[in-house]
PDB file of N, CA, C and O in Angstrom:
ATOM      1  N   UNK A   1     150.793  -3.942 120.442  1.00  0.00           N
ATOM      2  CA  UNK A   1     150.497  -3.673 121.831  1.00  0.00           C
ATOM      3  C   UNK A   1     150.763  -2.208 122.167  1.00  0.00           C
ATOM      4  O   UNK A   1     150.140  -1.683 123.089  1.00  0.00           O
ATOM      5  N   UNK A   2     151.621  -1.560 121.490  1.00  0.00           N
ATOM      6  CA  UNK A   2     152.182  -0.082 121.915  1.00  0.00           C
ATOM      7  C   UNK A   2     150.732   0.491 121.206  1.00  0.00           C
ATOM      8  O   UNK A   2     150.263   1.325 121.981  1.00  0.00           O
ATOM      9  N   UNK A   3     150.146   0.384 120.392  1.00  0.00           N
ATOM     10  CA  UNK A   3     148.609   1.607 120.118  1.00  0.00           C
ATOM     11  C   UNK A   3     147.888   0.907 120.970  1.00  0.00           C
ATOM     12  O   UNK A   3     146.929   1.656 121.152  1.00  0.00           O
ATOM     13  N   UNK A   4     147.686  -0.166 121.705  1.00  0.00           N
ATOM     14  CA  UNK A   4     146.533  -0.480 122.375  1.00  0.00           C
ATOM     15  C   UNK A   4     147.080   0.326 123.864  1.00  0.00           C
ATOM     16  O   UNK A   4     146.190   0.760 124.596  1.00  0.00           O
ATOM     17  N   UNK A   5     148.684   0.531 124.334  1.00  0.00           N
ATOM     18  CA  UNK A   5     148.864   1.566 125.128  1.00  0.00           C
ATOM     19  C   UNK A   5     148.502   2.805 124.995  1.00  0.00           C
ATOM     20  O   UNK A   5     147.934   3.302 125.967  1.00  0.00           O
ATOM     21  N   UNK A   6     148.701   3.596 123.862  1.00  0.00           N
ATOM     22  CA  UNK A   6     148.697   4.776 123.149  1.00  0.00           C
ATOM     23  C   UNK A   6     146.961   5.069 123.085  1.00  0.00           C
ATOM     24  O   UNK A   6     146.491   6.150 123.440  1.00  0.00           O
ATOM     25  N   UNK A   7     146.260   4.125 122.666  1.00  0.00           N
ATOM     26  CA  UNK A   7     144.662   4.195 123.097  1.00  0.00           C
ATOM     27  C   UNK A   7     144.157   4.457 124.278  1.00  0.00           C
ATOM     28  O   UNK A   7     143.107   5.096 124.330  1.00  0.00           O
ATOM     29  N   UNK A   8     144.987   3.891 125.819  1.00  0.00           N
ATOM     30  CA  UNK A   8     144.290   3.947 126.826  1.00  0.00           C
ATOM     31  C   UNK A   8     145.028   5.292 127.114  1.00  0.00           C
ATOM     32  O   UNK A   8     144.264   6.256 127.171  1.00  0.00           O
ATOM     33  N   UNK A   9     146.510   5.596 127.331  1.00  0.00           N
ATOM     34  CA  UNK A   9     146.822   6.731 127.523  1.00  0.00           C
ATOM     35  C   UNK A   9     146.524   7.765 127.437  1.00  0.00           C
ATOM     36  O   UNK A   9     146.664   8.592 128.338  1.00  0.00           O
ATOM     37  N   UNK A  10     145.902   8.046 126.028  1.00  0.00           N
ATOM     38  CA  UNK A  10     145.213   8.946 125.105  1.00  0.00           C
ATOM     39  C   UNK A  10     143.746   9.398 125.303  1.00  0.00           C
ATOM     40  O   UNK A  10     143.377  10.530 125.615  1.00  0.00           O
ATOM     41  N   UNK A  11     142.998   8.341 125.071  1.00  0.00           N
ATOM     42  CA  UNK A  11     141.348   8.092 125.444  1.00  0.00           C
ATOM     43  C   UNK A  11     140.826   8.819 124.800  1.00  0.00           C
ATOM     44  O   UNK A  11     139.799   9.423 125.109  1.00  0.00           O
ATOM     45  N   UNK A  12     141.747   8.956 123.228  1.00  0.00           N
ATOM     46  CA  UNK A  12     140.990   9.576 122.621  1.00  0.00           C
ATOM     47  C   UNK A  12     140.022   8.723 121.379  1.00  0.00           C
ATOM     48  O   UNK A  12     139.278   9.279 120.571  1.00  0.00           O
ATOM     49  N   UNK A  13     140.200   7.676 121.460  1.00  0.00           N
ATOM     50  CA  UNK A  13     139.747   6.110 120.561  1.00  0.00           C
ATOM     51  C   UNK A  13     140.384   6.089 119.239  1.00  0.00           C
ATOM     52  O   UNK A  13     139.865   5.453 118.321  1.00  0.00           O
ATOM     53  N   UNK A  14     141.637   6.840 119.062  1.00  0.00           N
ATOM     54  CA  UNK A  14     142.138   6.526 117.563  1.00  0.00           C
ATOM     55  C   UNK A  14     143.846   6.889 117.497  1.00  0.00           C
ATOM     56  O   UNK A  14     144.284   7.780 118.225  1.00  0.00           O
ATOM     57  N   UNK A  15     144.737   6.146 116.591  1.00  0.00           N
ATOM     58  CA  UNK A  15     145.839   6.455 117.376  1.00  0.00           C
ATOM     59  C   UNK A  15     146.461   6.595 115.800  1.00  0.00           C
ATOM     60  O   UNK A  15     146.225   5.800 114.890  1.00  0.00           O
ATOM     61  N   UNK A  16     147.331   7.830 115.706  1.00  0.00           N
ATOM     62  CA  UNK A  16     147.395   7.712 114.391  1.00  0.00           C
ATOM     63  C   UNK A  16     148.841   6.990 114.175  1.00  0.00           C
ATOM     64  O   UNK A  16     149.770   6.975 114.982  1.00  0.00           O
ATOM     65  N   UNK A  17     148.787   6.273 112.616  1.00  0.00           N
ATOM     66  CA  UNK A  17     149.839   5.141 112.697  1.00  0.00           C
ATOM     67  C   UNK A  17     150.768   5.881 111.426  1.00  0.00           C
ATOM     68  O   UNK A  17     150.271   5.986 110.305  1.00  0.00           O
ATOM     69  N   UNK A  18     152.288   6.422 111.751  1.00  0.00           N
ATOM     70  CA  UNK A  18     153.028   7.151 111.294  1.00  0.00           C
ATOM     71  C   UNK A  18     154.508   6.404 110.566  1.00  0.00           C
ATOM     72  O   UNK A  18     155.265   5.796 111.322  1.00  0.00           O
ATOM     73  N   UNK A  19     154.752   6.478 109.453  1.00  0.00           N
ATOM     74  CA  UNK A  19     155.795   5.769 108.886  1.00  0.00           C
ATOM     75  C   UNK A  19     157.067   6.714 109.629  1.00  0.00           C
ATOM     76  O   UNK A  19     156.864   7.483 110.568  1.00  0.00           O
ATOM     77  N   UNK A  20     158.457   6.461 108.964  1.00  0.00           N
ATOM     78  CA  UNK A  20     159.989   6.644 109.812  1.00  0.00           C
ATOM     79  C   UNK A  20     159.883   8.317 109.551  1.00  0.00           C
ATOM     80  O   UNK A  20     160.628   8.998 110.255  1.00  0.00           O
ATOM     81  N   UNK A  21     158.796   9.195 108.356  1.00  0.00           N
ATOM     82  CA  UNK A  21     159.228  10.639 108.078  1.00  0.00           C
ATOM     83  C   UNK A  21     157.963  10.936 108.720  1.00  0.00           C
ATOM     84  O   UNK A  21     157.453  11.852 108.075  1.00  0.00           O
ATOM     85  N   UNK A  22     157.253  10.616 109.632  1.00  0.00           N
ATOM     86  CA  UNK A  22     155.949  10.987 110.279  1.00  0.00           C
ATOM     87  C   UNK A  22     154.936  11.269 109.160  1.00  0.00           C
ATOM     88  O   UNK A  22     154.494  12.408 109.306  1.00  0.00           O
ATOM     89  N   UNK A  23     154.376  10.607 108.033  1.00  0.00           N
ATOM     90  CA  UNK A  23     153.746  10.574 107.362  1.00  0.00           C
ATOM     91  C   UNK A  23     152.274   9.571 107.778  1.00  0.00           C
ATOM     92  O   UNK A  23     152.289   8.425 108.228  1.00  0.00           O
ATOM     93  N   UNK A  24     151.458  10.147 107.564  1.00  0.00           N
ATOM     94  CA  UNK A  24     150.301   9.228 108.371  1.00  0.00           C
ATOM     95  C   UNK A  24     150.091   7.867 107.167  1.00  0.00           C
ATOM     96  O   UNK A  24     149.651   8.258 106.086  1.00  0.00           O
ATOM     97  N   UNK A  25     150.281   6.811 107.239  1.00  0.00           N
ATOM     98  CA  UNK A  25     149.946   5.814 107.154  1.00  0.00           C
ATOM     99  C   UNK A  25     148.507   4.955 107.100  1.00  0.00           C
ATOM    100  O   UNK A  25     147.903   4.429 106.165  1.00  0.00           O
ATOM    101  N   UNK A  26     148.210   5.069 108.692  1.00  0.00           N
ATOM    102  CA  UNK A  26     146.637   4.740 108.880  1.00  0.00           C
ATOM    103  C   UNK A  26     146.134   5.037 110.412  1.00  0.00           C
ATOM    104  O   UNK A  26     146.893   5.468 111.280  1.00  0.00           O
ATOM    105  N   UNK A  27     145.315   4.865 110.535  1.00  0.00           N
ATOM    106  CA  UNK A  27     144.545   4.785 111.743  1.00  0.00           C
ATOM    107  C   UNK A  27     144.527   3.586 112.685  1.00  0.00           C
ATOM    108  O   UNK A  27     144.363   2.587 111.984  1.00  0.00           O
ATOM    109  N   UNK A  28     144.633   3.227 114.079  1.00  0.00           N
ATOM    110  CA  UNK A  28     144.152   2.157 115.003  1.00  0.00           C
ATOM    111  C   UNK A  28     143.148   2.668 115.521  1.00  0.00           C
ATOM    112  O   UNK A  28     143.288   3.595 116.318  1.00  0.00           O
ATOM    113  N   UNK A  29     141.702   2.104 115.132  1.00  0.00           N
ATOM    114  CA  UNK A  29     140.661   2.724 116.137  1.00  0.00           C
ATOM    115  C   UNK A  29     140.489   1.404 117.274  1.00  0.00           C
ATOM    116  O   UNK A  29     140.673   0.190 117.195  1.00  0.00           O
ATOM    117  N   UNK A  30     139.959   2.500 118.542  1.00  0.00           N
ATOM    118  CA  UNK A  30     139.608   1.393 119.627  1.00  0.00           C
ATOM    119  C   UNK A  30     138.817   0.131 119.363  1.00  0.00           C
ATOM    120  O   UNK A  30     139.041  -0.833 120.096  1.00  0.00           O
ATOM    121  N   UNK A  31     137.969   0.031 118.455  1.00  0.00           N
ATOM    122  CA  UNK A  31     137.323  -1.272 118.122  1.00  0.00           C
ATOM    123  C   UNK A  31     137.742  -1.740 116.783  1.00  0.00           C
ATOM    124  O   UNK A  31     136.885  -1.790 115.901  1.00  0.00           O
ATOM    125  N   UNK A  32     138.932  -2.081 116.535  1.00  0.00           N
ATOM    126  CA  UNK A  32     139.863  -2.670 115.699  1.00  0.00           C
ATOM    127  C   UNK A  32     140.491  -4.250 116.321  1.00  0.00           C
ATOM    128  O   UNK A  32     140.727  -5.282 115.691  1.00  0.00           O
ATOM    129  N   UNK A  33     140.629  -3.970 117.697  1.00  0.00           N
ATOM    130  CA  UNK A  33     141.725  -5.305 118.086  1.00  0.00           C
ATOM    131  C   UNK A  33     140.443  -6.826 117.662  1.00  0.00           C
ATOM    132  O   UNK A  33     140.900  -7.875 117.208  1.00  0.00           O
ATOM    133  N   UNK A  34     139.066  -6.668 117.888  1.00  0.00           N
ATOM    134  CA  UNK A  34     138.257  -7.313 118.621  1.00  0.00           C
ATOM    135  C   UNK A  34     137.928  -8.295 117.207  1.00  0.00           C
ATOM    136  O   UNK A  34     137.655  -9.495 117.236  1.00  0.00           O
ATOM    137  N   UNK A  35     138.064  -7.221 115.694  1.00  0.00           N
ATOM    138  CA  UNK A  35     137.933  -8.277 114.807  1.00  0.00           C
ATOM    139  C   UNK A  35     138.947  -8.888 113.736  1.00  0.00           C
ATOM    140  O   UNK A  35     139.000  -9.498 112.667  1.00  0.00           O
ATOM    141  N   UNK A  36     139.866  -8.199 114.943  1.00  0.00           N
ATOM    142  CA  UNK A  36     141.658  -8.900 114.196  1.00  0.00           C
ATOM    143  C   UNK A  36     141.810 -10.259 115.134  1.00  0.00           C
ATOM    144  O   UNK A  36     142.367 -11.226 114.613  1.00  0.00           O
ATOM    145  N   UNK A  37     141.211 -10.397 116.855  1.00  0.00           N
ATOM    146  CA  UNK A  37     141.543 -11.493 117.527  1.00  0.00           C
ATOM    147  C   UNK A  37     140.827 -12.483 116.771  1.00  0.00           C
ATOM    148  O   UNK A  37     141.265 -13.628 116.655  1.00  0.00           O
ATOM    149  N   UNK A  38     139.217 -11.914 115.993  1.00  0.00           N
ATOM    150  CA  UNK A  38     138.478 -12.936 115.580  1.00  0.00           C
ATOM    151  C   UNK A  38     138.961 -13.730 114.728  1.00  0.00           C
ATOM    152  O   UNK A  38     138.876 -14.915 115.051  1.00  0.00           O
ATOM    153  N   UNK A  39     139.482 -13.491 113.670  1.00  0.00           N
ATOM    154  CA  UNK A  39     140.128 -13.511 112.303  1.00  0.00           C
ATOM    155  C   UNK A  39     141.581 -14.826 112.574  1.00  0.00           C
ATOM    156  O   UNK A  39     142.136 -15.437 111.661  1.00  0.00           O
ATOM    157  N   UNK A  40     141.856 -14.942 113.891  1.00  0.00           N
ATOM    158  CA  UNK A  40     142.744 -14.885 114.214  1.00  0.00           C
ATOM    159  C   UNK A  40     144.081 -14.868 114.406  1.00  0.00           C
ATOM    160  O   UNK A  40     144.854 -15.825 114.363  1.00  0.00           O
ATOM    161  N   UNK A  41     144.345 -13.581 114.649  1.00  0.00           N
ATOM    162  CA  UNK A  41     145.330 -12.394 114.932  1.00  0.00           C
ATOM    163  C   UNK A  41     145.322 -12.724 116.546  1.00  0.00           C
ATOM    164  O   UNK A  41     144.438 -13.252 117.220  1.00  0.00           O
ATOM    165  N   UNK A  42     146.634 -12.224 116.933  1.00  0.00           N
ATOM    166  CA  UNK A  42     146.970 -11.906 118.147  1.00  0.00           C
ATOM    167  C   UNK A  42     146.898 -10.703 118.286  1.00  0.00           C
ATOM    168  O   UNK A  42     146.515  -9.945 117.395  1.00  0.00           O
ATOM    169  N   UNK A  43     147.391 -10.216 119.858  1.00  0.00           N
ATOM    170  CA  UNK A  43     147.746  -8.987 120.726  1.00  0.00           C
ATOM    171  C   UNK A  43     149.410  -8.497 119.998  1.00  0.00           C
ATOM    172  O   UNK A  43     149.827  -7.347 119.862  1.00  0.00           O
ATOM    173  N   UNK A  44     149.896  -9.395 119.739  1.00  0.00           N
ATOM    174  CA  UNK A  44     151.418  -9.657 119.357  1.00  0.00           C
ATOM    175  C   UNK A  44     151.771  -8.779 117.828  1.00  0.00           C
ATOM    176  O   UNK A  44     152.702  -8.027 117.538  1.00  0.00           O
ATOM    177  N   UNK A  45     150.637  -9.235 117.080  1.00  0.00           N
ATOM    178  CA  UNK A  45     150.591  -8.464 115.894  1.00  0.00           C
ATOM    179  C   UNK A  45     150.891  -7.699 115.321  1.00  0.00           C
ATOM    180  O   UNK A  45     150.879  -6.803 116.164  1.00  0.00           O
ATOM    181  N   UNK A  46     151.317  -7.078 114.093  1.00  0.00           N
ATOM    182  CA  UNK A  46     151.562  -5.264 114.129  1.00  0.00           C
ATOM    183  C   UNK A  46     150.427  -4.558 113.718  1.00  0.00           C
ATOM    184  O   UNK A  46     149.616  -4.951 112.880  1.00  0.00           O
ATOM    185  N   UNK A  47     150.388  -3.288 114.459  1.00  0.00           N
ATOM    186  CA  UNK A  47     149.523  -2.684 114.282  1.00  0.00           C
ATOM    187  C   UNK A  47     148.951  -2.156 112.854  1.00  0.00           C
ATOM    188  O   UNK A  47     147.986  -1.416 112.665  1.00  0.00           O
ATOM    189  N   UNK A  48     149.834  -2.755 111.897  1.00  0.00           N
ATOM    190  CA  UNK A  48     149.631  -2.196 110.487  1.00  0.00           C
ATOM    191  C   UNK A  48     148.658  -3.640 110.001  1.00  0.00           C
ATOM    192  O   UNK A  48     148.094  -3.622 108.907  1.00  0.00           O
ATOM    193  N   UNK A  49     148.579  -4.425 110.599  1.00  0.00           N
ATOM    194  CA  UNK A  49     147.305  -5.740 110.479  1.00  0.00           C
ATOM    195  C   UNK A  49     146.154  -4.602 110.807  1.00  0.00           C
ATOM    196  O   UNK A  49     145.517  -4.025 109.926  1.00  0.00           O
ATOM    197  N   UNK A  50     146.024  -4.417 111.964  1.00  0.00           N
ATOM    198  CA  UNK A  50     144.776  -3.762 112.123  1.00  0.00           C
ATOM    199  C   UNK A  50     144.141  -2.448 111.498  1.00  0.00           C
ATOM    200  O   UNK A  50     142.928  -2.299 111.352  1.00  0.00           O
ATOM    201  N   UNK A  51     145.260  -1.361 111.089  1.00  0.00           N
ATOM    202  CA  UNK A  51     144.599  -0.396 111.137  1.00  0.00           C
ATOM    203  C   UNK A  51     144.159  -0.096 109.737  1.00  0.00           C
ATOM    204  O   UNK A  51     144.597  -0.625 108.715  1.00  0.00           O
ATOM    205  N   UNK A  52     143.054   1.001 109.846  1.00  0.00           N
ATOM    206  CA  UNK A  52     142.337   1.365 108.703  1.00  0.00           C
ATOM    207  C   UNK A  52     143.302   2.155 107.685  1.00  0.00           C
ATOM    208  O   UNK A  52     144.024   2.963 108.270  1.00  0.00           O
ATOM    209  N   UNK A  53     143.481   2.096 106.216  1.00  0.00           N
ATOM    210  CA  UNK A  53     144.429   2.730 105.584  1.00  0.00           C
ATOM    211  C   UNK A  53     143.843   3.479 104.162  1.00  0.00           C
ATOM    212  O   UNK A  53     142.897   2.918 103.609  1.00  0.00           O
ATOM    213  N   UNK A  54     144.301   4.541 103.652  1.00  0.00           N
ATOM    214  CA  UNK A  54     144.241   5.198 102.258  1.00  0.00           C
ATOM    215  C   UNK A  54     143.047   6.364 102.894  1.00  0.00           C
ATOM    216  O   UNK A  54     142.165   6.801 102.155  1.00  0.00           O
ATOM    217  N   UNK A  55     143.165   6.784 104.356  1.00  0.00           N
ATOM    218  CA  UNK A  55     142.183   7.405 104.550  1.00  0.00           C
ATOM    219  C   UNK A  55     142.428   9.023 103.867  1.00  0.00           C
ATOM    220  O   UNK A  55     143.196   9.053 102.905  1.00  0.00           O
ATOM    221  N   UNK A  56     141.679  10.655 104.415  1.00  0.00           N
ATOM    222  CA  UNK A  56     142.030  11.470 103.863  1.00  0.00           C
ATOM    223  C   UNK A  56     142.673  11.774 104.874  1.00  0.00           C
ATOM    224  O   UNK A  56     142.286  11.341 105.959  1.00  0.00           O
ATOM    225  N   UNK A  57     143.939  12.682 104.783  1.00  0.00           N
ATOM    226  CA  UNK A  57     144.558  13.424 105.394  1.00  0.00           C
ATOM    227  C   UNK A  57     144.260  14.959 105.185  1.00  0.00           C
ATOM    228  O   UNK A  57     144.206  15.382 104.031  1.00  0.00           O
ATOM    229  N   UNK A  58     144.126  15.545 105.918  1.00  0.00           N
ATOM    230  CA  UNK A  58     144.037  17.235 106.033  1.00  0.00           C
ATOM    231  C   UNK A  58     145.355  18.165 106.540  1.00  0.00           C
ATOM    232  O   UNK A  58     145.987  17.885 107.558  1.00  0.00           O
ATOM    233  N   UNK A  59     145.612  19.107 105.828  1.00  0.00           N
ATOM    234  CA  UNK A  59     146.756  19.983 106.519  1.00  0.00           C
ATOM    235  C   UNK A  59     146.107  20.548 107.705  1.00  0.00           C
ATOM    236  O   UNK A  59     144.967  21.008 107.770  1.00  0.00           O
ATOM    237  N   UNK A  60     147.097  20.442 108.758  1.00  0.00           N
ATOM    238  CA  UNK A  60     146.833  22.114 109.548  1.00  0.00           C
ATOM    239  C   UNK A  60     147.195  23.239 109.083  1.00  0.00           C
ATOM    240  O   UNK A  60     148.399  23.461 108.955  1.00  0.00           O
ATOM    241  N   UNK A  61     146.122  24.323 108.682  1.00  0.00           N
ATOM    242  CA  UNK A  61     146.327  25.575 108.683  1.00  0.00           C
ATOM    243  C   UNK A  61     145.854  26.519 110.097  1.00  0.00           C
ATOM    244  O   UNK A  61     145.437  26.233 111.219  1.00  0.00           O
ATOM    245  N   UNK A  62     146.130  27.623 109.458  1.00  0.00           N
ATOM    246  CA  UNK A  62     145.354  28.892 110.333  1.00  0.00           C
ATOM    247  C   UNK A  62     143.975  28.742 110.508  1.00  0.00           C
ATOM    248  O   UNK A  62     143.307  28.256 109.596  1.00  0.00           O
ATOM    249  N   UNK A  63     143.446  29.105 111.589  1.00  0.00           N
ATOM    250  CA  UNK A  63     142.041  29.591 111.762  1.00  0.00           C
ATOM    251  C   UNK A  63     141.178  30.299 111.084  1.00  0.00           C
ATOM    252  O   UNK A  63     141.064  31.349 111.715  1.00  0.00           O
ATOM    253  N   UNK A  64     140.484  30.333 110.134  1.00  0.00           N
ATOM    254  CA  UNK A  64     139.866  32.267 109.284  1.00  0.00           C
ATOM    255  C   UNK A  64     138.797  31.585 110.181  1.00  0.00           C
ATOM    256  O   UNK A  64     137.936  31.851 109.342  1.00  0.00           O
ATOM    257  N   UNK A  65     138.327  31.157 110.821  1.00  0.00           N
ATOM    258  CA  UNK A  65     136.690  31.538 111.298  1.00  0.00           C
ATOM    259  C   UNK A  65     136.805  32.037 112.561  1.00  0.00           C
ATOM    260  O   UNK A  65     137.379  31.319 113.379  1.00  0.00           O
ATOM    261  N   UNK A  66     136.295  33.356 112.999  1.00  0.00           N
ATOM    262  CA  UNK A  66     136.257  34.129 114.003  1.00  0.00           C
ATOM    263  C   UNK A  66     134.675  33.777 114.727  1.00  0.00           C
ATOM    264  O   UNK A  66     133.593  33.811 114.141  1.00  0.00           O
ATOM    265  N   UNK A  67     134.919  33.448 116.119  1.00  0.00           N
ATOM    266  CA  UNK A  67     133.389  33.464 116.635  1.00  0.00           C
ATOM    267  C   UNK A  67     132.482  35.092 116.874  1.00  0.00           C
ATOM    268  O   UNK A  67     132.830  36.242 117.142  1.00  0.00           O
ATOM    269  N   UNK A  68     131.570  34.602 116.683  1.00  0.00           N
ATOM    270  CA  UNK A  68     130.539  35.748 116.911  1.00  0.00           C
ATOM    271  C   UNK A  68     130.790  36.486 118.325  1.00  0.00           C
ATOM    272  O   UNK A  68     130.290  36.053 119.364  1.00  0.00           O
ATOM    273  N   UNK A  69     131.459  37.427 118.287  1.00  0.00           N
ATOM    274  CA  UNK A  69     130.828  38.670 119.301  1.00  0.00           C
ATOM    275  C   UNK A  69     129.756  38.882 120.416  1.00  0.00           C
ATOM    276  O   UNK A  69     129.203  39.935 120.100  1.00  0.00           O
ATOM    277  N   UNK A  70     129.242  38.458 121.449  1.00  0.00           N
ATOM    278  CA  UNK A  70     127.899  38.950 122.046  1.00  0.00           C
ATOM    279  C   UNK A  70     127.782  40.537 122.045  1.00  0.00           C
ATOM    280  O   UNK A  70     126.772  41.082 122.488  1.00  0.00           O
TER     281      UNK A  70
END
């Protein structure tokens, strides 16, 4: 229930799902709950039922791309 908060709060449709050293885990996307209720799963559930996992992760770095000038 806390990513289906974290979804509306957010509004950004994906909530990322972080183990105890903030390591990304997996994803809750907004149209995740609908074929975990089907299956049936509850609201009650943990979010590690639903979410998508082994995805890629990317570092944040620096910027090198500079926009064009007018």
């Amino acid at each position: 229930m806390d990513a289906m908060l974290e979804l509306s709060r957010t509004g950004l449709g994906l909530v990322a799902v972080c183990d105890e050293a903030n390591r990304v885990q997996g994803v809750f996307h907004r149209r995740r709950p609908a074929p975990l209720l089907v299956a049936g799963g509850t609201l009650n559930d943990g979010v590690t039922r639903a979410m998508t996992r082994n995805g890629v992760t990317l570092q944040a770095i620096a910027a090198r791309w500079k926009p064009k000038s007018d």
